[in-house]
N, C-alpha and C positions, 0 to 999 in steps of 0.2 A: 574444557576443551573448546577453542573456537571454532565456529561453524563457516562451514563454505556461503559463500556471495548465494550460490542457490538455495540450501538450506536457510538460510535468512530469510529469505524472500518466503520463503514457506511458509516459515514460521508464524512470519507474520500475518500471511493470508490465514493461514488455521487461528490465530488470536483473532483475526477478524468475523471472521467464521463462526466462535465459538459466542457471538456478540452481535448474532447473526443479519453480518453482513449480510449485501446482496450484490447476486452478478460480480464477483469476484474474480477477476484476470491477473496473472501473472505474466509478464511480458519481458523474455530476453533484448534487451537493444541494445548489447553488445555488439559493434560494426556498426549500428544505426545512431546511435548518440554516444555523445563524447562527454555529458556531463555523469552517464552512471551508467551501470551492468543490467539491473535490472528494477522494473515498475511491477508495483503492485499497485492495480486500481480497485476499486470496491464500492459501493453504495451505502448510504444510511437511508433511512427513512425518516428524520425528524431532526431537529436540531438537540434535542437530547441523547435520540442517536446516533448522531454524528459524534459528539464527547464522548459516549462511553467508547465509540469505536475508535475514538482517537487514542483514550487513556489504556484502554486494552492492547494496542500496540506498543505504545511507551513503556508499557511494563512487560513486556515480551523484551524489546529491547535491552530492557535494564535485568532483567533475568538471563540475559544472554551474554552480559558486559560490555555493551553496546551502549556506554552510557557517553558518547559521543559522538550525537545527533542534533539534527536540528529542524525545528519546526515552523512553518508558517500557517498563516492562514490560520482562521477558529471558524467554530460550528457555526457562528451565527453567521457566516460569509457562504455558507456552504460547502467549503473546500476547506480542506489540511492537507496538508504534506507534510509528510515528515520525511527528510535526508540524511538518511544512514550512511552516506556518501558510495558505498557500492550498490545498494541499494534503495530505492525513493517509493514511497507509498503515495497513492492520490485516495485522499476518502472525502464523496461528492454526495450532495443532498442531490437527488435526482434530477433536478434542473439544471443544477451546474454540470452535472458528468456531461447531459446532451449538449449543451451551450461549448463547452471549452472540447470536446470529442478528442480525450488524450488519444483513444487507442488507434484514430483517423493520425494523430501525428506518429505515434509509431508503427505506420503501418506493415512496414518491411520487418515487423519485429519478428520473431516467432515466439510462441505461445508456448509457454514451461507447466505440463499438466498440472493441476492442481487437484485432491481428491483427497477430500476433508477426511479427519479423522470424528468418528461419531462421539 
């Protein structure tokens, strides 16, 4: 059964979650961006963590049949994104989140709860 644009978005945060992301936002910009529905941003701590947290959502994706996506960016840049095309993940070594400040460009977004599952 395919999942909703928001369930996705979840899904993902929770695979990131589970690979313990950090500072984790989900962000509607539905009305505020024209290239997708919704961000997930999130943090790694290391450029080791930044890969697992990348491969942990890729495989969320692919568990999901979501198996067209696409990815930029690698750990060792500090930023990935992956484009689910409805919706886009940012996962940032802690320098690039503050440098690039996605959540300052979506600011008009509003904020889709997120509330991990343990």
């Amino acid at each position: 059964m395919k999942r909703t644009t928001e369930e996705l978005a979840l899904g993902i945060a929770q695979a990131l979650y589970d690979k313990q992301a950090q500072d984790i936002r989900v962000l509607d910009v539905r009305g505020v961006s024209t290239v997708t529905d919704i961000c997930v941003v999130a943090s790694g701590t290391s450029t080791p963590h930044l890969r697992a947290l990348q491969k942990a959502a890729m495989a969320y994706l692919k568990s999901q049949d979501e198996a067209h996506y696409r990815l930029s960016g690698d750990a060792d840049s500090g930023w990935v994104l992956l484009d689910a095309f409805t919706v886009v993940a940012h996962v940032f070594a802690p320098e690039a989140r503050a440098y690039y400040d996605i959540e300052a460009l979506w600011k008009g977004a509003a904020e889709i709860p997120f509330t991990p599952r343990a």
